[in-house]
N, C-alpha and C positions, 0 to 999 in steps of 0.2 A: 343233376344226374351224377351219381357218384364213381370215383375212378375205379369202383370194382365192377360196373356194367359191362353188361358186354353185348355183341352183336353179330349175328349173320354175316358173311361175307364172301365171296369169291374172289378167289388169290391168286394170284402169276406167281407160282416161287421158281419158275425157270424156264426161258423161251422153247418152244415148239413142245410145250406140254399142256394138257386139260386145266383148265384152273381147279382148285382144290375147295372145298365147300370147308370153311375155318367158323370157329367161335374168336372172336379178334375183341380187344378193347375200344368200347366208344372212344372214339377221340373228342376230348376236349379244346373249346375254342383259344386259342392267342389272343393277345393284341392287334383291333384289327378285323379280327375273325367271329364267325357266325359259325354255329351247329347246327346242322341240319338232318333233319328223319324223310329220309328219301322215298318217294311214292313212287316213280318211274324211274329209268338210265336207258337211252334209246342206246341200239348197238350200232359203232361205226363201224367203220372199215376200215380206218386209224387203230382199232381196238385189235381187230385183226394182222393188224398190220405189228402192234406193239406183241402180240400173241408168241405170232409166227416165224419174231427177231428177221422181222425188217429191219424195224427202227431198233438201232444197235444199244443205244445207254439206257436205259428203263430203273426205277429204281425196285432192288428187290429183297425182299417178298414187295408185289404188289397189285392195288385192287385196282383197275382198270375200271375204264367210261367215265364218260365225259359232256354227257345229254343229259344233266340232271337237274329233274323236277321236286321241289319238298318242299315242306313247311321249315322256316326258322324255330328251334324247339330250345337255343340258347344262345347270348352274345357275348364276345370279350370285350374287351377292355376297347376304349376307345370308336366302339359301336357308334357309327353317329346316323348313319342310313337305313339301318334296317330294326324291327323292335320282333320279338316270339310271337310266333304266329304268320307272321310273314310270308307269301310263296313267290319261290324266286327260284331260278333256272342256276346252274351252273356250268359252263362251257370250257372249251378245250384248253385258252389262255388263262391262268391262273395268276399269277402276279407277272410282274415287271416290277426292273430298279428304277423308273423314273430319273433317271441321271445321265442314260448314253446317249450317244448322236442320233441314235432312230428315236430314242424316247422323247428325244428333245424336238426333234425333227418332226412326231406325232405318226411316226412308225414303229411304235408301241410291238404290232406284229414281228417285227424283228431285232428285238431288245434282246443283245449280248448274252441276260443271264435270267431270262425269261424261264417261267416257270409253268408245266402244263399238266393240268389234271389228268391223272387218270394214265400219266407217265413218267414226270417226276414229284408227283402230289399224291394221294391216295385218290381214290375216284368214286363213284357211284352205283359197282356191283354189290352194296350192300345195303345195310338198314339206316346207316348214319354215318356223317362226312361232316370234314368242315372246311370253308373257304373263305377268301378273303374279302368283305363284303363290296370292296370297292370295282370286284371282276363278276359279283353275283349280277346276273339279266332280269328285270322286271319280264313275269310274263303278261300275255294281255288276256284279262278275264273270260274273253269268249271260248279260248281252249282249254279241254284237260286235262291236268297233269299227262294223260300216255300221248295226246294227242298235241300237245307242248313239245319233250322230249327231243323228238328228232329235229326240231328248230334249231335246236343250240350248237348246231354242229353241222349235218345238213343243210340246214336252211342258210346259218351265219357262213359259213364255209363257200356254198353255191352265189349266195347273195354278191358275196367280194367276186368272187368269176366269174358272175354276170354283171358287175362295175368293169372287172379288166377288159370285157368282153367289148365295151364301146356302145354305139348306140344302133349299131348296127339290124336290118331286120330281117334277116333271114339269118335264123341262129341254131347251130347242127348242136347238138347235145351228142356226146360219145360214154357210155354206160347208162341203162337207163332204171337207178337206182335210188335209194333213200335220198343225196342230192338232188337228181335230174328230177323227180318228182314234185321237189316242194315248188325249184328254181325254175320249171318250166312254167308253172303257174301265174310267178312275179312276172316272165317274158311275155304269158300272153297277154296280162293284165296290162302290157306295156305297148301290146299291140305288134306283136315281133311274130315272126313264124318259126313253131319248131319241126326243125327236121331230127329225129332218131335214130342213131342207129347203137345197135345192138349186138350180142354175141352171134355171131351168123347161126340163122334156124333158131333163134328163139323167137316165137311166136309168140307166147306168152307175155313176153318183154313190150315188142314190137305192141301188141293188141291195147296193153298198159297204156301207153304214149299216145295214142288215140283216141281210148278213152278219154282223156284227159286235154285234149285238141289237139293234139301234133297234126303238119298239116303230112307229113310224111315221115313214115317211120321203116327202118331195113335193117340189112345184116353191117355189120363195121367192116364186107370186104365189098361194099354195092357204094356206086358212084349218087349221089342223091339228082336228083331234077333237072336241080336249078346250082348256081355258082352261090356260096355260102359267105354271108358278109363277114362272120364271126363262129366259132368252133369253141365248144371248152369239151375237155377230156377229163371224164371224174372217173373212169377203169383206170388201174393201173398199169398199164400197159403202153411200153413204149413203143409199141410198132403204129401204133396207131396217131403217133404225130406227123409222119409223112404221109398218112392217110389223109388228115384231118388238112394238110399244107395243101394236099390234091385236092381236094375240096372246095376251099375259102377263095376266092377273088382278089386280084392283085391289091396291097393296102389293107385286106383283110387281117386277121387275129384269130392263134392259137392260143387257149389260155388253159394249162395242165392244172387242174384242180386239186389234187392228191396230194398229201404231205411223200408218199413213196409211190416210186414207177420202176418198170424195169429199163433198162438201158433202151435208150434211145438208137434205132442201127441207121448206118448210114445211109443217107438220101442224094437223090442231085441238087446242086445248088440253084437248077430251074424253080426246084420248088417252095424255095425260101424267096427268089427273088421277084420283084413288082412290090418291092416295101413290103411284104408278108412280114409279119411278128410271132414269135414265141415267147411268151410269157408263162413266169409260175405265178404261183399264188403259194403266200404262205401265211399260216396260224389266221386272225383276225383282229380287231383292234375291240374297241370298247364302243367307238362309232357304229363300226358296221353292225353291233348289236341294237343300239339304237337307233337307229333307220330302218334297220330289216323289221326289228320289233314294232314299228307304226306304220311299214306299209302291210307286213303280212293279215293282221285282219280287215285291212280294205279291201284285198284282192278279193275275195277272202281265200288267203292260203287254206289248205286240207290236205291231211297227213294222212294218207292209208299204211295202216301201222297191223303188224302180228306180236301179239302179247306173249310171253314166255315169264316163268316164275323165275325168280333170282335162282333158285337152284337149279332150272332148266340155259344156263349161261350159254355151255357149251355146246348145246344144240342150238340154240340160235345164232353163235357162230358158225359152226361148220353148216348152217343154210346160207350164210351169206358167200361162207369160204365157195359155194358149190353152188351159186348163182340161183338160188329159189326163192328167195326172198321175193314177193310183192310189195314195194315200200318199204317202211323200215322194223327190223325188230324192235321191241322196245320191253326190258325185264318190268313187271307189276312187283313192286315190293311191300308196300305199307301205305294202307288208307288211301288207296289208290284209284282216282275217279278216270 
């Protein structure tokens, strides 16, 4: 493909504004690096997050998402994993230096000068991207490209917070969204109970989660049943950690799934203490790609997903911005099953 190509794309050129629908240049591969013709980009809440100038350093102009499903369509130099034609996933961790205390240590997710698609990388709201092949995800043949997608991120992202979560089995899910969807699946399949809860009066939400087996699903201001051996918070919302503390059982765990929450307000320190734990979760590693990706078709994970055109971006944002989403959005771009 030659460097006067060009491509489709939607572009951040400045937080708390519309992305902009651009004719942008194919980017060509590095050393290292694969081209990719992207079929799907499921949409996060990271996305929104990176939109909305949450997350403060973004680089700009930039294409955001970070759920992406494609064919390999070209490789650089030093290609040794992947050959054209290829379909491979790429996720929200993009490179690492391989050289710092957590890289060495094999906490890869919090490498110094880590690099993440779709924030400091170009990402997947377009026709074609490129990555580094060593962070690209095998998917597994049974899904497709749209129904892949929100794996790479919800699924990988939910999967680590339900590792921090313990083995605990009575497990309260708090947002019941693109995450809580794929990750309650891995739980039941684990033989765990979910309890739900939700934006208060969302039925809809609520109805979702039992569809799906929860054994109890309510509002985020309702006390659930029974005492909760484990909690993860995938809303961003920090009122709901002292919620989540009232909940769980002395020796229990909080695990804040979210790269961004709002401020945490103050609580008694009754509610922390009987050994309770607050934990984050941050980024992912290259493992938890690979583990998630061989249990999720035993379970068999299933993705209820809402398709959106790559030019339709911005509305399937502000559905997520405004809580309507069932599952996850996920843009169709190119040859897309």
């Amino acid at each position: 493909m030659g460097q006067d190509q060009t491509m489709k794309a939607m572009v951040l050129t400045q937080a708390r504004k519309p992305l902009v629908l651009q004719e942008c240049r194919v980017p060509e591969p590095g050393a290292g690096e694969i081209q990719l013709k992207i079929h799907a980009c499921a949409v996060c809440r990271t996305d929104l997050h990176v939109v909305d100038g949450d997350l403060l350093r973004p680089k700009l102009p930039l294409i955001i998402g970070h759920e992406i499903v494609g064919r390999v369509t070209r490789v650089g130099d030093r290609v040794a994993r992947l050959s054209v034609g290829d379909r491979v996933g790429v996720p929200w961790l993009g490179w690492t230096c391989g050289q710092c205390s957590y890289c060495k240590a094999g906490r890869e997710n919090l490498c110094e000068q880590a690099r993440f698609t779709g924030y400091t990388i170009d990402g997947g709201y377009a026709e074609f991207t490129v990555a580094d092949e060593r962070f690209c995800v095998p998917i597994p043949e049974m899904y497709s490209d749209v129904e892949a997608a929100p794996l790479l991120c919800a699924g990988l992202i939910g999967y680590r917070s339900l590792v921090r979560a313990g083995e605990g089995k009575r497990l309260g899910i708090y947002g019941f969204g693109g995450a809580a969807h794929i990750i309650a699946q891995v739980a039941l399949y684990q033989g765990r109970s979910i309890y739900a809860f939700t934006r208060p009066g969302d039925h809809r939400a609520q109805q979702f989660a039992m569809r799906l087996g929860g054994y109890w699903a309510g509002g985020s201001d309702e006390r659930p049943p029974d005492e909760l051996d484990a909690a993860i918070i995938f809303a961003p919302v920090g009122a709901l950690v002292p919620l989540a503390l009232a909940a769980v059982r002395k020796g229990g765990t909080v695990v804040c799934g979210g790269i961004h929450m709002s401020d945490v307000p103050a609580f008694p320190y009754e509610l922390l203490w009987g050994e309770r734990t607050i934990c984050s979760v941050a980024n992912l590693t290259r493992k938890d790609a690979e583990e998630f990706m061989k249990i999720a078709p035993k379970v068999p994970v299933r993705t209820t997903t809402q398709r959106f055109a790559l030019e339709q971006a911005n509305d399937a944002l502000d559905q997520l911005r405004s809580g309507k989403l069932e599952g996850a959005a996920v843009l169709t771009i190119g040859g897309t099953s």
